[in-house]
C-alpha positions as CSV (number, residue, x, y, z in Angstrom):
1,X,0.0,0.0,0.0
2,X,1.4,3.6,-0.6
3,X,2.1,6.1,2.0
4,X,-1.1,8.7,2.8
5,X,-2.7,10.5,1.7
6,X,-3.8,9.4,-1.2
7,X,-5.7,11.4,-4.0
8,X,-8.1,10.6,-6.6
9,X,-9.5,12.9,-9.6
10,X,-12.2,12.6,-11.7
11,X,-13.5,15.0,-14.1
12,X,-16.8,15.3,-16.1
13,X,-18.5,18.8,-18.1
14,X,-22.0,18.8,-19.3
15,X,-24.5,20.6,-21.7
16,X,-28.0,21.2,-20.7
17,X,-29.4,17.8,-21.3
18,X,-28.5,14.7,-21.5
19,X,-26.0,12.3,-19.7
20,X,-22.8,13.4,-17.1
21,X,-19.7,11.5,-18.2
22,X,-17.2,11.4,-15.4
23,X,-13.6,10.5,-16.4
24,X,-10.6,9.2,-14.3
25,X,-6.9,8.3,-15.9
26,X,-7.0,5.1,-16.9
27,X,-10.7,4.0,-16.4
28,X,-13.7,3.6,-18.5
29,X,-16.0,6.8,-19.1
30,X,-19.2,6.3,-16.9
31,X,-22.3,8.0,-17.9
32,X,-24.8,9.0,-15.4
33,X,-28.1,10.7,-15.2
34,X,-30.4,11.5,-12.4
35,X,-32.3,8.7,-11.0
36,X,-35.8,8.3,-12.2
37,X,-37.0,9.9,-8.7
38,X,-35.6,13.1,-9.7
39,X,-37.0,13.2,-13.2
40,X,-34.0,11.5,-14.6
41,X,-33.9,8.5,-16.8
42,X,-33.6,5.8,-14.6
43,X,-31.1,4.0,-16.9
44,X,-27.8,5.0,-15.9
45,X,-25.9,5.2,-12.7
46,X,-26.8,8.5,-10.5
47,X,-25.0,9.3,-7.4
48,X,-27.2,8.0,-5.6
49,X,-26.9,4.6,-6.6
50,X,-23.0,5.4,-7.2
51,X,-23.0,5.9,-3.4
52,X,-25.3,3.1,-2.0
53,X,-23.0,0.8,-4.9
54,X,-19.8,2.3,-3.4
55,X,-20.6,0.9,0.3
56,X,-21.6,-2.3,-1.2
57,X,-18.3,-2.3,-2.8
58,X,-16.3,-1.0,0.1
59,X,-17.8,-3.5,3.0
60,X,-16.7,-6.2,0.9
61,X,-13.3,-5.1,-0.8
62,X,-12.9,-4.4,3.4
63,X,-14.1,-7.8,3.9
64,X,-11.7,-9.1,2.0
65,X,-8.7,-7.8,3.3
66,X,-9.3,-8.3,6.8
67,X,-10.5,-12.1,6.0
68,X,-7.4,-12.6,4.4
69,X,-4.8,-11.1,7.1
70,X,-7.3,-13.5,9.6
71,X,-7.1,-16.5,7.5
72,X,-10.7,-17.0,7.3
73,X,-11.5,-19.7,5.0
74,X,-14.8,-18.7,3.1
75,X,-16.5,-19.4,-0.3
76,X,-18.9,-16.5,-1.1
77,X,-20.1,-13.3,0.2
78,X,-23.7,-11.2,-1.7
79,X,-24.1,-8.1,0.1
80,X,-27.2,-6.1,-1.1
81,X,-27.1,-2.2,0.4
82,X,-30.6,-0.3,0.9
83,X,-29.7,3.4,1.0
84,X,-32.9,5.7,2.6
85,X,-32.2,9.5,1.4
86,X,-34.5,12.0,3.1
87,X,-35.8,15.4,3.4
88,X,-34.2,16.6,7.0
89,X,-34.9,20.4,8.2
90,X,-35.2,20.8,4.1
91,X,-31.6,19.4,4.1
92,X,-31.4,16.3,1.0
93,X,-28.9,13.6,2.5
94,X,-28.5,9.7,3.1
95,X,-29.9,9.1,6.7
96,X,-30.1,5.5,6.7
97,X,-27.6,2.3,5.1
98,X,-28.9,-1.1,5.7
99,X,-26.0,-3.8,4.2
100,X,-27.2,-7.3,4.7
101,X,-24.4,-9.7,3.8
102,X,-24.9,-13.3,3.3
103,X,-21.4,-14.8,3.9
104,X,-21.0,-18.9,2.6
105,X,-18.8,-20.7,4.7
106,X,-17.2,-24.2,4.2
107,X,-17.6,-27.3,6.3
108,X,-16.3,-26.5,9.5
109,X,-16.1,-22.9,9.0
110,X,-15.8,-20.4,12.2
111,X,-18.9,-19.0,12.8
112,X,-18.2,-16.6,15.5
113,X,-15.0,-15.7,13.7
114,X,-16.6,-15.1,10.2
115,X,-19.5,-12.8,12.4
116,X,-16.6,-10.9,14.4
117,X,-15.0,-10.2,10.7
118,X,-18.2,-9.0,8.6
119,X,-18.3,-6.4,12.3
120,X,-14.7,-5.3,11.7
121,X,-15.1,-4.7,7.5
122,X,-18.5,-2.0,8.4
123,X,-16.5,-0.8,11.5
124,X,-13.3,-0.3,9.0
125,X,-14.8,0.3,5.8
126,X,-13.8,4.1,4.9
127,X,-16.9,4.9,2.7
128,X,-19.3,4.5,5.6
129,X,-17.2,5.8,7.9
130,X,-17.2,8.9,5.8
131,X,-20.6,9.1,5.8
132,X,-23.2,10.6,8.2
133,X,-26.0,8.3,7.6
134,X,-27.0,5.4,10.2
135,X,-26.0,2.2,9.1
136,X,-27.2,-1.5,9.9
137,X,-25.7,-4.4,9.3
138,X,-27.9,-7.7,8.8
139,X,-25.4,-10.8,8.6
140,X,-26.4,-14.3,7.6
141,X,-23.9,-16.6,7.7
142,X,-24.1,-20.3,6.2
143,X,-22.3,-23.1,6.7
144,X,-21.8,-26.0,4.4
145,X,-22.8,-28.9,6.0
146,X,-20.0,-31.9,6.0
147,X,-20.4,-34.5,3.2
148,X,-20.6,-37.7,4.7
């Protein structure tokens, strides 16, 4: 990992209709509209689903790392994010994050262990932890049963 801080750019312009196209070095052009709740589209990426899809992403890149410096043995992990933006003292923002995350171990997995971990990666995970909004994490975790 490099030294901090780090620092990332991205750049977009627009005209007065029609889809935002933010640009970073060395990454795909991603359109984006308003979401269909604000009159947009409903068809592209907004940032609000940009944000709700970046802590989905985050938990479990977070997840990842911190399973793998524990040596938690796992086969699978869905996480599905509900974001709840409201209309506060006519302030817009996020106020609520639920992430449930489903988490398939293998025979003999560590339960507790795999429960203590999915804690750790929302505790750790910088995009929530950047955020104001309340956030609840659901975890399911499944064991596969022994073949016998």
């Amino acid at each position: 990992m490099q030294a901090f801080p780090h620092r990332y750019a991205v750049a977009t312009s627009a005209e007065p209709a029609g889809d935002v196209v933010l640009r970073s070095d060395g990454l795909e052009p991603l359109p984006t509209a308003a979401p269909a709740e604000f009159g947009g589209p409903g068809n592209r990426w907004s940032p609000e689903t940009m944000l709700v899809g970046t802590v989905a992403n985050c938990f479990v890149l977070t997840f990842r790392a911190i399973a793998s410096a524990s040596k938690l043995q796992w086969s699978s992990l869905a996480v599905d994010v509900d974001g709840t933006l409201d209309r506060i003292d006519r302030v817009t923002r996020f106020t609520a994050l639920t992430i449930r995350a489903t988490l398939d171990l293998p025979a003999g997995g560590h339960d507790d262990q795999a429960r203590r971990l999915l804690t750790k990666a929302e505790e750790t995970c910088l995009i929530t932890r950047s955020l104001t909004a309340a956030v609840d994490l659901q975890i399911d975790i499944r064991s596969a049963q022994p073949v016998s």
